[in-house]
C-alpha positions, 0 to 999 in steps of 0.5 A: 488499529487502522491499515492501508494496503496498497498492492497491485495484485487482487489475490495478494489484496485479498489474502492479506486482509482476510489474514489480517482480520482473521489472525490479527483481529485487525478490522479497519483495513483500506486496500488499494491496487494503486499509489494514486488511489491511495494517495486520493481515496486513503485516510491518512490522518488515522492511518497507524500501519502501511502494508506497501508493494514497494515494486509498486513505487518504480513501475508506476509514475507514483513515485513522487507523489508518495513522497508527498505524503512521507513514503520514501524510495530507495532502488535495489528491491529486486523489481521490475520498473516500466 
């Protein structure tokens, strides 16, 4: 099984790949610190689970571009937005 984790903070990142690999036996793990990067770098077509920070979608300009690529935004998770 195939998963992308976008999530700003490095040790969050790390933590839940090394849970992911250890606990869930996940080996294909993409992390990202950005939206952006993922949106350029990630492969989408064998993507089958997405771990999203979705603060990340309101204090970052990547909102519309998540939109692009089927992630949608809805407001009142609690964040922060820049």
């Amino acid at each position: 099984m195939n998963i992308i984790i976008i999530e700003n903070n490095s040790l969050t990142r790390e933590v839940l790949q090394l849970l992911l690999r250890k606990e869930g036996g996940f080996e294909n793990i993409e992390t990202y610190a950005t939206a952006n990067e993922a949106i350029n770098e990630a492969n989408w077509h064998s993507t089958e689970i997405l771990l999203l920070d979705v603060c990340l979608l309101y204090t970052s300009d990547a909102a519309d571009e998540m939109s692009e690529v089927g992630v949608a935004g809805g407001g009142g998770w609690g964040c922060r937005g820049g």
